[in-house]
C-alpha positions as CSV (number, residue, x, y, z in Angstrom):
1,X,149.1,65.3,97.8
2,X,148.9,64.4,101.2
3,X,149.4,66.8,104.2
4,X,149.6,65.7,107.8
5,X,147.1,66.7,110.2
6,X,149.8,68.8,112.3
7,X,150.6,71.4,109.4
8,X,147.0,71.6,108.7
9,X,146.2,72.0,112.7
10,X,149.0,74.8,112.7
11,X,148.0,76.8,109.6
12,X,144.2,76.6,110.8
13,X,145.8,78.1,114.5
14,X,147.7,80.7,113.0
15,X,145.6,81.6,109.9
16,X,142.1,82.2,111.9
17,X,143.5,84.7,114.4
18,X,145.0,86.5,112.1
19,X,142.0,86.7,109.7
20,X,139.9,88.1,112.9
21,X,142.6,90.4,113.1
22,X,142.2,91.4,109.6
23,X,138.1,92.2,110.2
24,X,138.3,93.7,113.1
25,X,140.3,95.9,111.7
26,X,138.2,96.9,108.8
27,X,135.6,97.0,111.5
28,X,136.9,99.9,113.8
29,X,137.8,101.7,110.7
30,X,134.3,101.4,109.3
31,X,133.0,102.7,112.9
32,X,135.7,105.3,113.2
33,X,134.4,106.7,109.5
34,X,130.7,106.8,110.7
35,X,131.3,108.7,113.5
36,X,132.9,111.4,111.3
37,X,130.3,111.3,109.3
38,X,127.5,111.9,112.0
39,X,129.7,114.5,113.2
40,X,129.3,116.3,110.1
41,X,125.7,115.9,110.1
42,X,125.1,117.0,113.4
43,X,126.9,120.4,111.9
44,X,124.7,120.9,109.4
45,X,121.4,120.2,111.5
46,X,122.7,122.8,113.8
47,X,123.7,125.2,111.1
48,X,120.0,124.6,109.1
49,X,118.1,125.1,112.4
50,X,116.1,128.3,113.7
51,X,117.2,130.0,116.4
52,X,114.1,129.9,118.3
53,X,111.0,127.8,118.3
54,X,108.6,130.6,117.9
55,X,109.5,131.0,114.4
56,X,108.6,127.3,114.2
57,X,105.5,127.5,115.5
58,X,104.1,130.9,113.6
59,X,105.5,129.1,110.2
60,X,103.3,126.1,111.4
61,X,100.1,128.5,112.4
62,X,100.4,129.9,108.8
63,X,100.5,127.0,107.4
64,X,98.0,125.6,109.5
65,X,95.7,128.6,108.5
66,X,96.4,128.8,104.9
67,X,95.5,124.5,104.6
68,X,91.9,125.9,106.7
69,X,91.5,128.7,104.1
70,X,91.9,126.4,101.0
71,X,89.7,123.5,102.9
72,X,87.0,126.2,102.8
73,X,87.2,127.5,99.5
74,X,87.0,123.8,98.1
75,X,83.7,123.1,100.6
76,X,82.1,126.3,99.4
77,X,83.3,125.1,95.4
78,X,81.5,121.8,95.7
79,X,78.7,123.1,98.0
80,X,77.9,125.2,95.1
81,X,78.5,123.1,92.1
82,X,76.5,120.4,94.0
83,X,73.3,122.8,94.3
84,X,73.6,124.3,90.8
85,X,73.7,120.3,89.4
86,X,70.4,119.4,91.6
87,X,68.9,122.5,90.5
88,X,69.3,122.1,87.1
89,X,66.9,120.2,84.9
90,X,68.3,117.4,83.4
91,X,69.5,116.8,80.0
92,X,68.5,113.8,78.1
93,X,71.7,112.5,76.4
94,X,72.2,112.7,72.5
95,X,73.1,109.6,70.5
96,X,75.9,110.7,68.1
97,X,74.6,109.0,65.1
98,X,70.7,108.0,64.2
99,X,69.6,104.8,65.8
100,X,69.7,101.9,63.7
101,X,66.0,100.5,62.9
102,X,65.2,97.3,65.1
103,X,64.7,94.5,62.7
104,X,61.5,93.3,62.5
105,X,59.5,91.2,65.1
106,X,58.0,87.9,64.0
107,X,54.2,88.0,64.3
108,X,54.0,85.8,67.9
109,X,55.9,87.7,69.7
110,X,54.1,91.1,68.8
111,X,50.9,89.7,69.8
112,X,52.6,88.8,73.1
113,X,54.1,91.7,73.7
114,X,50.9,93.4,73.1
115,X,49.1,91.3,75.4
116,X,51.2,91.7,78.2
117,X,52.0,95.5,77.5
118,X,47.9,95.7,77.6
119,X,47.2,93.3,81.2
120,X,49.6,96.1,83.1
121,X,48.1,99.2,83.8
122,X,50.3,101.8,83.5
123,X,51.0,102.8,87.3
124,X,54.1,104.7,87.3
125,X,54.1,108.6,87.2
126,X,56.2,110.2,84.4
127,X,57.3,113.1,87.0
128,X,60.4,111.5,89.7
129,X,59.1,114.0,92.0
130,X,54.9,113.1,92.4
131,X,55.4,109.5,92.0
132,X,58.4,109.2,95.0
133,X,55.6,111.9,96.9
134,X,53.0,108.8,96.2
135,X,55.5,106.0,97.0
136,X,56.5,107.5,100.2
137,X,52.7,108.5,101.3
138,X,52.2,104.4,100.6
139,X,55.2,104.0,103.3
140,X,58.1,102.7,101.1
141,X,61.4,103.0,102.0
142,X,64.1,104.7,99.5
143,X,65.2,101.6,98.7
144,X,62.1,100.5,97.9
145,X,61.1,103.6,95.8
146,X,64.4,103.2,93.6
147,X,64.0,99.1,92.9
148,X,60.1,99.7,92.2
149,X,61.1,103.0,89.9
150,X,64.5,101.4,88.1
151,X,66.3,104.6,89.3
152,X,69.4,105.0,91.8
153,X,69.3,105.3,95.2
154,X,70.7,108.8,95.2
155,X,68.0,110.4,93.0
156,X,65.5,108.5,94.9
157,X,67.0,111.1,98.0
158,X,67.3,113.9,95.7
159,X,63.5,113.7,94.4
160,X,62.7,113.1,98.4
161,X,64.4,116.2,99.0
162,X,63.1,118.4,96.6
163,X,59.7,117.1,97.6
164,X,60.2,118.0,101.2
165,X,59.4,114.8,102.8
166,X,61.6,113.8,105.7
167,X,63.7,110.7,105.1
């Protein structure tokens, strides 16, 4: 089916106008519905609004001083739970079931272990506290203390702190 160029140039020159005709339409009524509905919401932000804006600001004083109030309470909560935790003595934890017995060692190696337990003197304090107050007379830093003890860094400070040496 063959159609001549003319008819084709004709329908293209009548169609396309009228299709822009068509979407601008839909446009303006789009626009026209929008408005409506921002004038509707304008209403209600002026009907939900205070009437003046020292209600506003001694709603947001309250609020500002209540947030203060619980801020405090949860400072003087964890200021306390913090010094009842240093101040109490620690617990050693409790295996749920009895420990299974280590198999046995061959011979060699208990000799070895022997030797080697028996060429290190035993240098490290049992107590945290006197051997981080000897550590720190010798000049080592808290980092130091903790890799040299095996223990973390913070009870490295907390032993410090008991002891009463500056950091």
């Amino acid at each position: 089916m063959s159609v001549s160029p003319t008819v084709l140039l004709v329908r293209i020159a009548i169609g396309m106008p009228v299709l822009l005709l068509a979407i601008g339409v839909l446009y303006h009524a789009w626009v026209i519905r929008q408005q409506q509905a921002v004038g509707s919401l304008e209403d209600h932000v002026r009907a939900s609004a205070t009437s003046s804006s020292d209600e506003l600001v001694g709603e947001l004083h309250r609020a500002v001083r209540d947030m203060q109030g619980q801020l405090g309470r949860q400072r003087e909560s964890l200021g306390s739970l913090l010094s009842e935790g240093a101040q109490r003595p620690r617990r050693e934890p409790v295996p749920a079931a009895a420990p299974a017995a280590a198999p046995a060692m061959p011979a060699h190696l208990e000799a070895m272990i022997a030797a080697t337990e028996a060429a290190a003197p035993m240098t490290a304090p049992v107590d945290m506290r006197a051997s981080v107050r000897q550590l720190v007379a010798e000049g080592l830093s808290d980092r130091a203390i903790a890799r040299r003890l095996r223990v973390g860094l913070e009870e490295v400070r907390l032993a410090r702190a008991r002891v009463g040496s500056p950091s």
